[in-house]
VEXBAKE-454643 format. One record per residue (C-alpha): residue number from 1; residue in three letters; x, y, z. Coordinates in nm, 4 decimals, decimal comma, padded with zeros to 6 digits. Example, Ala and Ser with C-alpha at 12.3 -4.5 7.8 and 13.67 -1.06 7.14 Angstrom:
REM VEXBAKE-454643
    n  res        xx        yy        zz
    1  Ala   01,2300  -00,4500   00,7800
    2  Ser   01,3670  -00,1060   00,7140
END
This chain:
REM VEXBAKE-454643
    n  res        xx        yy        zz
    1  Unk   07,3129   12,9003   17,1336
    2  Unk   07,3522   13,2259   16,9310
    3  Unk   07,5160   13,4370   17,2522
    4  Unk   07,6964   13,1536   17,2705
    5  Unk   07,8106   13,1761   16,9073
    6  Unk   07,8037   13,5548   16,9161
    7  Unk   08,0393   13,5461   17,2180
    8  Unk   08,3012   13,3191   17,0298
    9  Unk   08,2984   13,5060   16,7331
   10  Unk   08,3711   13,8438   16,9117
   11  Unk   08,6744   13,6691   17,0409
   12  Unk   08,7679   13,5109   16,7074
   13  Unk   08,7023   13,8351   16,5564
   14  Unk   08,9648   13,9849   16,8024
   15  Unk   09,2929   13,8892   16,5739
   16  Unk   09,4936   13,6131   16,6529
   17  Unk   09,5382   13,3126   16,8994
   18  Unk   09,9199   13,2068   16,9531
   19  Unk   10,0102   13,3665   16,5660
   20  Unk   09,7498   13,2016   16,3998
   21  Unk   09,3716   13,2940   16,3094
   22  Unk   09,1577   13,2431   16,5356
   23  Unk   08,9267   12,9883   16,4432
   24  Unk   08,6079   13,1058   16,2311
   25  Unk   08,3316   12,9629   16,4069
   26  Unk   07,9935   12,9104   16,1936
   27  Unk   07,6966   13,0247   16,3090
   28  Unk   07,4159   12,8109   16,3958
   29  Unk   07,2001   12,6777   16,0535
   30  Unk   06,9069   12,9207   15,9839
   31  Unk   06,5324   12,9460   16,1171
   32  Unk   06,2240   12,9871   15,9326
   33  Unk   05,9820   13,2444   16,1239
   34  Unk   05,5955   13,2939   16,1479
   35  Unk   05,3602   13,4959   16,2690
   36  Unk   04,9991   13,5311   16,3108
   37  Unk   04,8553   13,7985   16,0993
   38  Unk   04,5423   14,0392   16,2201
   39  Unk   04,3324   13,7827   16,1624
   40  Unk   04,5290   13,5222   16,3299
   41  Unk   04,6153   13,3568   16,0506
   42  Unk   04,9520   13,1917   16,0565
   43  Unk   05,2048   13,3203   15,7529
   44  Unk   05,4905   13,1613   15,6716
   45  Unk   05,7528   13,0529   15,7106
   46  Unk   05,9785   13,3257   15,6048
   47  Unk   06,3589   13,2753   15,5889
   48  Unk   06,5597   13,5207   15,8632
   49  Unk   06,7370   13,7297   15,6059
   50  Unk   06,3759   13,8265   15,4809
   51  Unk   06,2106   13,8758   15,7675
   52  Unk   06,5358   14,0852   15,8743
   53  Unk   06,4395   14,2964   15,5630
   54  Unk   06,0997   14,3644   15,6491
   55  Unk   06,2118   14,4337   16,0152
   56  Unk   06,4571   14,7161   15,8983
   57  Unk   06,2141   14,8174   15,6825
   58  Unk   05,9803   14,8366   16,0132
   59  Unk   05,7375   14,6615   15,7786
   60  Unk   05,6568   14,4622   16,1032
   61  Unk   05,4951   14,6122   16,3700
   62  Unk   05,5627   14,5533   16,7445
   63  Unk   05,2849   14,3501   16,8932
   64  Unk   05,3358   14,0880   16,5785
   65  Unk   05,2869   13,7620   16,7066
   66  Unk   05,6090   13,5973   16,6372
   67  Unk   05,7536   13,2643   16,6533
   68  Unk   06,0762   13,0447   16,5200
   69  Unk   06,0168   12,6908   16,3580
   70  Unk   06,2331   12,5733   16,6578
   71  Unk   05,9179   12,7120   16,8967
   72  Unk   05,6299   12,4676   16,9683
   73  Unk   05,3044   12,5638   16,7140
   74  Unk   05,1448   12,7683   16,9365
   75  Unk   05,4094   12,9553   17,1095
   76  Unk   05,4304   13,2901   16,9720
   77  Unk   05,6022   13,6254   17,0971
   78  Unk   05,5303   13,9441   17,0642
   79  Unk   05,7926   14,1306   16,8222
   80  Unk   05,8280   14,3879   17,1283
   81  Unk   05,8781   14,1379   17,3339
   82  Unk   06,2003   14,0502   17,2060
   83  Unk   06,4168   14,3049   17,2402
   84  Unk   06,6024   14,5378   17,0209
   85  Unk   06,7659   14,3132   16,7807
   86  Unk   06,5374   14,0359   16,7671
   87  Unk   06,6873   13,6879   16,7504
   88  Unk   06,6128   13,6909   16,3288
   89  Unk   06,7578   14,0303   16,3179
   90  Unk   07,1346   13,8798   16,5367
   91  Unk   07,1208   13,5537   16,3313
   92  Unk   07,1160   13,7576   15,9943
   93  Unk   07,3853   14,0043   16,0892
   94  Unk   07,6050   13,7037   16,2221
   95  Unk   07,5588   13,5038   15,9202
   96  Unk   07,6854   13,8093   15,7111
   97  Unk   07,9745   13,8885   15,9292
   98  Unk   08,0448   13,4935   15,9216
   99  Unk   08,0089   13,5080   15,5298
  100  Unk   08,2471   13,8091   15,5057
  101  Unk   08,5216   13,7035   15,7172
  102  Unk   08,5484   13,3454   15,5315
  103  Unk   08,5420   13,5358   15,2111
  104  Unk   08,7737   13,7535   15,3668
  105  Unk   09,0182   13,4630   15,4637
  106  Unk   09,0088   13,2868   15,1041
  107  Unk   09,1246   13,5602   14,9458
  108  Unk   09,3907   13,5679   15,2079
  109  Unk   09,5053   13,2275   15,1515
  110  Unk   09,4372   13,2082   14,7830
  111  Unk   09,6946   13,5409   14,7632
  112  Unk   09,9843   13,3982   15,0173
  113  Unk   09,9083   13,0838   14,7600
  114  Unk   10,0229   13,2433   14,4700
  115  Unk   10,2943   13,4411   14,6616
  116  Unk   10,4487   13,0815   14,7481
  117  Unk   10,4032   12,9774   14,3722
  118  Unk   10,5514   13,2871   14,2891
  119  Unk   10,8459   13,2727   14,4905
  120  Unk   10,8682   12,8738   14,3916
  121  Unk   10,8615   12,9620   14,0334
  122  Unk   11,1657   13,1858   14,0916
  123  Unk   11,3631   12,9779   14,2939
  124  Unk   11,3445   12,7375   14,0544
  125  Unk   11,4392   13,0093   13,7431
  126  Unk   11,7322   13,1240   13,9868
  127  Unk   11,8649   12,7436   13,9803
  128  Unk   11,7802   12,6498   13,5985
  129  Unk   12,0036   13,0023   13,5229
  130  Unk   12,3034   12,8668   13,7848
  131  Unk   12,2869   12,4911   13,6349
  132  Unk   12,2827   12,7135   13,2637
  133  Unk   12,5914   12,9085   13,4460
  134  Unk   12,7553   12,5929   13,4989
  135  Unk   12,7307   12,3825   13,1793
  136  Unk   12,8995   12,6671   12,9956
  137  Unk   13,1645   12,6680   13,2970
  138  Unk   13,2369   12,2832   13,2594
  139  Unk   13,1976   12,3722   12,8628
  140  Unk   13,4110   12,6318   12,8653
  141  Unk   13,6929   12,4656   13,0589
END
């Protein structure tokens, strides 16, 4: 699911489709994550942004026993085991990139908003000064 997401947003991330933004595609809701300490004791669950943290922090070390709260109870991984950016570590980082973009967007909209209430505001000043042009015409005459 999260190439799958990963895969979409690199595309979305591209620009635009047919003039318009590409969609912004959410990623997938969060994990908690385990692991068994040296004892074997089960810790946890920690959310992915902090065991992210603790990963860049290389906190962790590589033959941690690891496992999602989508993985069965007993079915844990070895941190080596799961590559470079573990699946916590891509989830995180496309979370932030997701949050950044639609924060990104807002403040797109929210100015080209007020550019259209500006522009609407002055329209309508340019017509109250013509309709104030032409009472003194008619008042005039």
């Amino acid at each position: 699911v999260l190439k799958a997401w990963s895969a979409a947003a690199a595309s979305a991330a591209a620009g635009e489709i047919g003039g318009l933004p590409a969609p912004l595609l959410a990623p997938p809701p969060p994990k908690e994550w385990f692991y068994r300490d040296l004892e074997g004791v089960v810790q946890g669950p920690f959310t992915e942004e902090q065991i992210s943290e603790w990963h860049r922090s290389k906190y962790l070390p590589a033959n941690l026993p690891m496992r999602s709260s989508d993985d069965p109870p007993d079915s844990y991984t070895p941190l080596s085991e799961m590559g470079s950016q573990p699946p916590f570590v891509a989830a995180h980082l496309a979370r932030q990139k997701y949050a950044a973009e639609l924060e990104k967007r807002q403040a797109a909209q929210a100015a080209q908003q007020a550019e259209q209430e500006k522009a609407s505001l002055a329209e309508a000043q340019r017509q109250a000064e013509a309709d104030a042009r032409a009472a003194a015409a008619r008042e005039a005459a």
